[in-house]
C-alpha positions as CSV (number, residue, x, y, z in Angstrom):
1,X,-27.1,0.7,-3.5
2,X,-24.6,-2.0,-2.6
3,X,-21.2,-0.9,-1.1
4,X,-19.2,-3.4,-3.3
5,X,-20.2,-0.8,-6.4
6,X,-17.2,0.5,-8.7
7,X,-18.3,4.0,-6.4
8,X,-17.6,2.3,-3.1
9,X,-14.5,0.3,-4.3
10,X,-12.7,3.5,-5.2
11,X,-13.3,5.0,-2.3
12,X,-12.2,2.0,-0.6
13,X,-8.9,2.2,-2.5
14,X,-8.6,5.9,-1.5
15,X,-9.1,5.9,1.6
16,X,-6.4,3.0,2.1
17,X,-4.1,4.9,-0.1
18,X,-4.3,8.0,2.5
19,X,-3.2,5.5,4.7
20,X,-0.7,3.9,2.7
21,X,0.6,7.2,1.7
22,X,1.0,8.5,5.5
23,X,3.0,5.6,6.7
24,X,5.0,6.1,3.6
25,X,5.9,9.4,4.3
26,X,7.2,8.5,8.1
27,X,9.3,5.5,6.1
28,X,10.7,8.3,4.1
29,X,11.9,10.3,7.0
30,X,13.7,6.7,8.5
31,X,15.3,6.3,5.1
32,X,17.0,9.5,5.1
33,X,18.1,9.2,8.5
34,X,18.4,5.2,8.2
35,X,21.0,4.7,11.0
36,X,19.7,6.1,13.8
37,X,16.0,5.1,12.6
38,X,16.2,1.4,11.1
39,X,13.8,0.2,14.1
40,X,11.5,2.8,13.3
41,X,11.9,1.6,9.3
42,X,11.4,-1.7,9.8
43,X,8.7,-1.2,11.9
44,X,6.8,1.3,9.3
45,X,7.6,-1.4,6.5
46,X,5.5,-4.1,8.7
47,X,2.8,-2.0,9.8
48,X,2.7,-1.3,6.0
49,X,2.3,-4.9,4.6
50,X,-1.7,-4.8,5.7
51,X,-2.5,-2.1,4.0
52,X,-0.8,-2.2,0.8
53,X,-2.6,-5.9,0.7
54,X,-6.3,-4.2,1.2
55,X,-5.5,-1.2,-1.4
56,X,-3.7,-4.5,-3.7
57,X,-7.4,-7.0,-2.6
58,X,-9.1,-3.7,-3.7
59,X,-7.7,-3.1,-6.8
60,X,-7.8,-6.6,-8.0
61,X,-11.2,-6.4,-7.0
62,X,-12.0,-3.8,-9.4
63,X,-9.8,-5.8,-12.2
64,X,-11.8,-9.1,-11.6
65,X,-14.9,-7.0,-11.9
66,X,-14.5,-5.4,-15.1
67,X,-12.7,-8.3,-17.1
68,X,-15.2,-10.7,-15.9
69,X,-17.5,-8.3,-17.6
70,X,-19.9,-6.4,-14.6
71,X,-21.8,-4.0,-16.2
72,X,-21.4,-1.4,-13.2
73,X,-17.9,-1.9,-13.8
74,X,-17.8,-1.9,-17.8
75,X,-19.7,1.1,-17.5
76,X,-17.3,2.8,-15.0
77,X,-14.5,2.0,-17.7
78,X,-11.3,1.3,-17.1
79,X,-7.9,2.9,-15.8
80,X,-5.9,4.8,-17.9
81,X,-4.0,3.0,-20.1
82,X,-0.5,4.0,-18.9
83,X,-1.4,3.1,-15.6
84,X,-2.6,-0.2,-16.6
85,X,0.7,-0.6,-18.5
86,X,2.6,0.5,-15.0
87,X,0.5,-1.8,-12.6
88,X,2.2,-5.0,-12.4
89,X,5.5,-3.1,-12.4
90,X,4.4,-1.5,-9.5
91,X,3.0,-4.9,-7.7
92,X,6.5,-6.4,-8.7
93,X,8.5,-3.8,-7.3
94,X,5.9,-3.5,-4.3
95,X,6.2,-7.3,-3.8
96,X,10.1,-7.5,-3.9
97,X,10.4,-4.6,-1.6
98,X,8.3,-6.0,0.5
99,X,9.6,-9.4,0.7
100,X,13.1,-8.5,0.5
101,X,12.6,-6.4,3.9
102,X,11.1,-9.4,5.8
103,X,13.7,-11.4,4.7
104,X,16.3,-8.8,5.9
105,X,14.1,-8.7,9.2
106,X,13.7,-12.1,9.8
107,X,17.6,-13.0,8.7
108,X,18.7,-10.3,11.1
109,X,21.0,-9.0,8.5
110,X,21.8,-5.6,7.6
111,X,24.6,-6.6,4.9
112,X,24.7,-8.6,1.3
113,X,22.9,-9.4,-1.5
114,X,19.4,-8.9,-0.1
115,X,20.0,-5.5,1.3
116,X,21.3,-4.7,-2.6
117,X,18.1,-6.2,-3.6
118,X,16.2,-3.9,-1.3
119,X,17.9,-0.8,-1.8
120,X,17.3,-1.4,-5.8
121,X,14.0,-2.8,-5.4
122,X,13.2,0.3,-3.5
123,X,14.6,3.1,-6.6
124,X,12.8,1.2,-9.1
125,X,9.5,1.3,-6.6
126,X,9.8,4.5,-6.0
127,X,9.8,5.7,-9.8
128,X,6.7,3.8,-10.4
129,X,4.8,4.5,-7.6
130,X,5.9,8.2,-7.9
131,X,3.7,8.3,-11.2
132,X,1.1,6.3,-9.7
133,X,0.5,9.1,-7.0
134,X,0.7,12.0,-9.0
135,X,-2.2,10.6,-11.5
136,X,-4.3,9.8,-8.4
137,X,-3.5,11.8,-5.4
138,X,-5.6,14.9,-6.4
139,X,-8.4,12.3,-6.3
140,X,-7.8,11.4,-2.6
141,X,-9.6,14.5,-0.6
142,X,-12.7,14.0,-2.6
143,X,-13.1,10.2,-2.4
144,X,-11.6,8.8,0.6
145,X,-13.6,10.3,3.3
146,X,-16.9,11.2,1.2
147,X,-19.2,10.6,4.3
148,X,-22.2,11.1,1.1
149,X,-21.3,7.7,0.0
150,X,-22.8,4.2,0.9
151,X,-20.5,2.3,3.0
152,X,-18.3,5.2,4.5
153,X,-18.2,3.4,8.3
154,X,-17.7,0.0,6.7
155,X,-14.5,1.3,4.8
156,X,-13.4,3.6,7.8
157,X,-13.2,0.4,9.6
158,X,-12.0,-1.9,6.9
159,X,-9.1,0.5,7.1
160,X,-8.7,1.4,10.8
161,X,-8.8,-2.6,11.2
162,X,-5.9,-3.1,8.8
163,X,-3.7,0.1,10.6
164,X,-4.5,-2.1,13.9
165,X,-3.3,-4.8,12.4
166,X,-0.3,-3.7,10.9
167,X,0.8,-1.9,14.4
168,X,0.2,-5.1,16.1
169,X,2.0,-7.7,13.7
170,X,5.0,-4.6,13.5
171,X,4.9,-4.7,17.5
172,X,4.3,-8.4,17.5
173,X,8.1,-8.6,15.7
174,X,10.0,-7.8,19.2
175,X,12.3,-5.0,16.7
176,X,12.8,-3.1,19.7
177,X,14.3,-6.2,21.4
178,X,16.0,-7.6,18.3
179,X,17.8,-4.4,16.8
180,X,18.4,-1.7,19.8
């Protein structure tokens, strides 16, 4: 059994959402204590952008395989339809989050239209994406470290590689020399 399989591609996807879901929780914390943490925040929202393109690469993945008509993935069937409706709102919102923090980042700004856009971006991300998690997070401690599975060291280090990555481009930004 290949690991490219609709089986290994979600666990792939729920094992990066673990990850995705534990640097979001530390971003939480520097968003309710944004003044004293916005280093910390800006660094989390960098280290994130590798993940959330992996757990994006893998769920296009899965789309390109079932519309372009694999069987294994035909057979698997596909999402719900509410979260089908709610997955390019999601990507949006993701993207313009995103985006509009790299821009504040990079600009060195911390006031104006873009930190509007951020902070908006951000509510209507966070309903979305609030659904999204409670469909699938009671899904996560059964698929993302299944050891049973074909593939489990390839998408531990698919996933660890991406974390390393993320760290080092976040580091690789100088915040602490820019914003302390």
């Amino acid at each position: 059994m290949r690991t490219g399989d609709p089986d290994g591609n979600e666990r792939l996807t729920a094992t990066t959402a673990v990850l995705v879901l534990l640097l979001l929780a530390v971003e939480g914390i520097t968003i309710v204590f944004i003044r004293p943490l916005l280093t910390l925040h800006m660094f989390i929202g960098i280290a994130l952008i590798p993940p959330l393109c992996l757990k994006l690469a893998s769920n296009g993945y899965r789309f390109a395989r079932y519309y372009g008509g694999n069987e294994l993935y035909r057979a698997k069937g596909p999402p719900w339809l509410l979260m089908r409706l709610l997955a390019p709102m999601l990507v949006a919102a993701t993207t313009v989050v995103i985006t509009s923090g790299v821009y504040l980042l990079a600009s060195g700004k911390r006031t104006g239209t873009w930190v509007g856009v951020h902070k908006t971006s951000f509510v209507c991300w966070l309903a979305v994406a609030a659904i999204h998690v409670l469909v699938y997070v009671w899904r996560l401690p059964t698929l993302a470290f299944d050891r049973r599975a074909p593939g489990f060291v390839v998408r531990i280090a698919l996933v660890v590689a991406v974390l390393v990555v993320g760290l080092w481009v976040a580091d690789e930004t100088a915040l602490h020399d820019r914003f302390t």
